[in-house]
C-alpha positions in Angstrom: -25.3 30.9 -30.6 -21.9 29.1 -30.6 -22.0 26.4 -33.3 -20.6 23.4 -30.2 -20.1 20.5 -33.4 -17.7 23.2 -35.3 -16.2 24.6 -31.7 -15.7 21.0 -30.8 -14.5 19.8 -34.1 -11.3 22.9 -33.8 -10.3 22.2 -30.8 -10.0 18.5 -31.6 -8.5 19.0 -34.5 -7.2 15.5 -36.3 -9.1 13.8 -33.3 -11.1 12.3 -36.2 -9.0 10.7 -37.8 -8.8 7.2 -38.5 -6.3 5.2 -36.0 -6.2 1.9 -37.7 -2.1 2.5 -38.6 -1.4 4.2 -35.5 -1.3 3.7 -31.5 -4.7 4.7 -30.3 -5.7 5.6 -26.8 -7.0 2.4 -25.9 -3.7 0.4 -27.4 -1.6 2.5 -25.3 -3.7 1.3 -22.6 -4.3 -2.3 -23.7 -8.0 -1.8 -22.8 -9.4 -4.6 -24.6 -7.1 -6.8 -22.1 -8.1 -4.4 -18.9 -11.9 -3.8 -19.5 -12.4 -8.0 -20.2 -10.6 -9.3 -17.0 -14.1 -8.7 -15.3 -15.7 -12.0 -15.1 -18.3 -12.2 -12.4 -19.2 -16.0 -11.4 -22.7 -15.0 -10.4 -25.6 -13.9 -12.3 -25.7 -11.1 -9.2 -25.3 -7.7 -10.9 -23.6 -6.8 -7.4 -20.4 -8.9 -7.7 -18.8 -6.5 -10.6 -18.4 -3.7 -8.1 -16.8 -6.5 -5.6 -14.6 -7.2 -8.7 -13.7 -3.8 -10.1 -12.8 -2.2 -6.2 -10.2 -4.9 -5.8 -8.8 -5.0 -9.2 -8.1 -1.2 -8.8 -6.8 -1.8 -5.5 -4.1 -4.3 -6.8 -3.1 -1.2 -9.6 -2.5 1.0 -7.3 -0.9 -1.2 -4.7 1.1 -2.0 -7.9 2.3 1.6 -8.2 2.6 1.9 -4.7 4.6 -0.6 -4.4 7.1 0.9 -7.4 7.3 4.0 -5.4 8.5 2.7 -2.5 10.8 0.4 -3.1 13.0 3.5 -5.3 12.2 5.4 -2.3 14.0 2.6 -0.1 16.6 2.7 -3.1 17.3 6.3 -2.4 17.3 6.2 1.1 20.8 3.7 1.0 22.1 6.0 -1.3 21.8 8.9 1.0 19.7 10.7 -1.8 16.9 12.0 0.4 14.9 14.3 -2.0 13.7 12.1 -4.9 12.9 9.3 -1.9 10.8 12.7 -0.1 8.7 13.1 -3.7 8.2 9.2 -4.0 6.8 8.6 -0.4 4.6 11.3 -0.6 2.9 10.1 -3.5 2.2 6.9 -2.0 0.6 8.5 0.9 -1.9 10.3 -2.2 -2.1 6.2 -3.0 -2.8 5.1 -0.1 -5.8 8.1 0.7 -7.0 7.3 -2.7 -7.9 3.6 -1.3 -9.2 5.1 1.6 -11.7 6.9 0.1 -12.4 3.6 -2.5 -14.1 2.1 0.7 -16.8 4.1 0.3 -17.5 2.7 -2.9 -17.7 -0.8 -1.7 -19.5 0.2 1.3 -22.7 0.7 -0.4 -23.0 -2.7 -0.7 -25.2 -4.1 2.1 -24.7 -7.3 3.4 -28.2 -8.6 1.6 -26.4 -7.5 -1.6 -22.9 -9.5 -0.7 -24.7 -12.9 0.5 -25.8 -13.1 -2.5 -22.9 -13.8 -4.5 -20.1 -14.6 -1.7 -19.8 -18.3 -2.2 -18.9 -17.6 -5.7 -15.5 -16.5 -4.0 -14.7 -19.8 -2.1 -11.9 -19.5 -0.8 -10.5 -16.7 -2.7 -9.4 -13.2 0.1 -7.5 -10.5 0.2 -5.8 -11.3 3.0 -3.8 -13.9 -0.1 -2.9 -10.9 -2.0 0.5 -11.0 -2.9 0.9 -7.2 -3.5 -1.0 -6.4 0.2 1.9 -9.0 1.8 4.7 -6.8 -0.2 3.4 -3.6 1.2 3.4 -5.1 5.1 7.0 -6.2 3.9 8.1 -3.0 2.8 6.7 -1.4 5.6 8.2 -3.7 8.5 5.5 -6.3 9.5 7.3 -9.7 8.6 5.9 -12.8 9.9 8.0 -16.0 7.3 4.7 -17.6 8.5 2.7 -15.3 5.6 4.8 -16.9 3.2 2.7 -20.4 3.0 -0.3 -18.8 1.0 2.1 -18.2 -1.4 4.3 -21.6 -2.2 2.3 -22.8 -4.7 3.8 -19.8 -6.6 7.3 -20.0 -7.4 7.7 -16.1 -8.3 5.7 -14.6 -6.3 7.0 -16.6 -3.2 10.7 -15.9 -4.1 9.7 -11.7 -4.6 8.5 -12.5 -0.8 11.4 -14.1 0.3 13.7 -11.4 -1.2 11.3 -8.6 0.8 11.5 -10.6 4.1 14.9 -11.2 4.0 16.0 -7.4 3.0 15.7 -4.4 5.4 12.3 -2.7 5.6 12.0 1.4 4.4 12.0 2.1 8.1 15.1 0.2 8.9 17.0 1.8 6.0 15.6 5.1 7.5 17.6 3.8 10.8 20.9 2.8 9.1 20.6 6.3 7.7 21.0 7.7 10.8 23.8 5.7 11.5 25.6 6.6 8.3 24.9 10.0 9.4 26.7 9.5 13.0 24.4 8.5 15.4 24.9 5.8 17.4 22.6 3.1 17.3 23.2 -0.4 19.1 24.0 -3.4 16.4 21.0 -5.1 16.4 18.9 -1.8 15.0 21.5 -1.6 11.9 22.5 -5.3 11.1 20.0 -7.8 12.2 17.8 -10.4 11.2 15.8 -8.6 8.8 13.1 -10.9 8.2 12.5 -10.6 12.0 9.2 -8.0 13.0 11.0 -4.7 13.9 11.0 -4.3 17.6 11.4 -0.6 19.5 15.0 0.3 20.5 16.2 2.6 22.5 19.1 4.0 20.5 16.9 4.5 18.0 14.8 6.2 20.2 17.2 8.6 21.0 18.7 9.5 17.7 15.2 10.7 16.3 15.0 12.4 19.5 18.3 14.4 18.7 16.9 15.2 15.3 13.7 16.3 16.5 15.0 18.5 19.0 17.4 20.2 16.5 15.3 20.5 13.2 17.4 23.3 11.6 21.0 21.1 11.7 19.0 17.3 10.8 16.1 19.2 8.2 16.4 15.7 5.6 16.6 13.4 8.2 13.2 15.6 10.1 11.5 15.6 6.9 12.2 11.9 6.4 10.8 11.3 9.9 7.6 13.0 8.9 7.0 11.3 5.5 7.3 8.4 7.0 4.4 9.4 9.7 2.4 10.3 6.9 3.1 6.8 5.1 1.7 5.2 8.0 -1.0 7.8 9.1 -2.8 6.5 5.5 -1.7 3.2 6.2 -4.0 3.2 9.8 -6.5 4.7 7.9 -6.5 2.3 5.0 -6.7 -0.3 7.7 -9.4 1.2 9.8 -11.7 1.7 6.9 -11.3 -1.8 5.5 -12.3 -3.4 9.3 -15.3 -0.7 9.6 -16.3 -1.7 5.6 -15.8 -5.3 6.0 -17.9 -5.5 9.6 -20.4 -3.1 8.2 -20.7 -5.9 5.1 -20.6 -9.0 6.7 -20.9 -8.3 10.6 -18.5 -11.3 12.7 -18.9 -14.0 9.8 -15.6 -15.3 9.6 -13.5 -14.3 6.1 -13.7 -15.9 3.1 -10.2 -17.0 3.2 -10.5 -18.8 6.4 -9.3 -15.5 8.7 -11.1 -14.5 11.3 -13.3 -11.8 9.5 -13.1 -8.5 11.8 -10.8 -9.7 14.5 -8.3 -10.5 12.5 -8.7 -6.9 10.9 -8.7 -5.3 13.8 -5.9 -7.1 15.3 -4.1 -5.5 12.2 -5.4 -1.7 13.1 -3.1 -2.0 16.0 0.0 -2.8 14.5 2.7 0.1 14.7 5.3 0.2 12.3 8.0 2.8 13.3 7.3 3.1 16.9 9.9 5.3 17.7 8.4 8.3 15.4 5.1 8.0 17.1 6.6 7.2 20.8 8.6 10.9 20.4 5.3 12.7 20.2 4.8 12.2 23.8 8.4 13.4 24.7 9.0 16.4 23.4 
């Protein structure tokens, strides 16, 4: 019989030793910091999975977040293939959090009543990170701002987001750069404004979709971004059907409407043009 202590202790060799002098696994990590920033306000046993889903939500958001703006950096530089790698990691992010509803879904709505007004006011709808992503992504409203002017530099990251063109927009002013003509206020426009469907645009992705061999970057592009917003949907979707499956119509913490708000959300389309294309070709 294998001896599993000696097997275990060669092929950990050193794994022993004492790490008093040196960087352990947990410094490198700064676990002390991460595993003690749990702090449940109710004596409910429940509220620590509430706690723990949205903290890892915000750390991946948080890489998410990294990607794509060096993927929006890449894009105005015209260099297509890191920005490819980037945005299809985010779409892994993003069907990670899908699948983290499940996880919070278990808990029923007996469960959740039981510590919910140890949340007051407290929703996700005032995450900072959640707002950057909409940003990013082309849903601007200034109006989402207001949560947020309490803090001074978190409200000026905003401003800087809703001010500056969206990943989709710099997908648009690629296309320009790349000869296509688009009318002015697709390329150069208010950029804080919600994107609205244009016709030029329409076109162009037309003219690369119809001619994938000659515009292959700009087709790939096209279809990363389809992903990025396919997991995006989902994400959405799962959060309404988790959240009405929790807490039914009950309005949200936050002072939203609870699941019409949500769902309000599901519908939003954020490069039109990709998904409007499907039906003409």
């Amino acid at each position: 019989m294998v001896d599993d202590e000696k097997l275990l202790g060669v092929a950990h060799e050193g794994a022993y030793e004492n790490f008093r002098d040196d960087m352990s696994y947990g410094d490198y990590l700064k676990l002390d910091q991460l595993l003690s920033a749990q702090h449940p306000l109710s004596k409910e046993p429940n509220e620590l999975l509430f706690i723990v889903q949205h903290q890892a939500t915000e750390l991946w958001m948080k890489l998410a977040l990294t990607e794509l703006m060096r993927a929006r950096s890449c894009i105005q530089l015209e260099d297509l293939s890191p920005a490819f790698k980037m945005m299809a990691r985010v779409s892994r992010i993003m069907n990670n959090l899908i699948q983290s509803w499940d996880i919070l879904s278990t808990l029923t709505p007996t469960e959740y009543s039981a510590f919910r007004e140890s949340l007051a006011r407290s929703s996700g709808f005032q995450s900072h990170q959640n707002r950057m992503l909409e940003f990013l992504f082309g849903n601007k409203s200034r109006m989402m701002l207001k949560p947020f002017a309490h803090q001074t530099e978190i409200y000026t990251k905003l401003t800087e987001l809703l001010n500056s063109p969206s990943l989709y927009d710099e997908a648009n002013r690629l296309l320009a750069k790349r000869g296509f003509v688009l009318d002015k206020v697709a390329i150069d426009r208010d950029w804080s404004a919600p994107y609205v469907a244009n016709a030029s645009v329409a076109a162009a992705w037309a003219e690369v979709y119809g001619d994938t061999k000659q515009y292959w970057d700009l087709y790939e592009l096209a279809e990363k971004l389809v992903d990025l917003e396919d997991y995006f949907r989902q994400w959405r979707f799962r959060h309404v059907t988790t959240v009405e499956r929790v807490i039914g119509f009950k309005r949200g913490s936050g002072g939203t409407s609870g699941v019409d708000y949500l769902r309000k959300m599901v519908d939003v389309r954020l490069f039109p043009e990709l998904w409007d294309i499907r039906t003409s070709l």
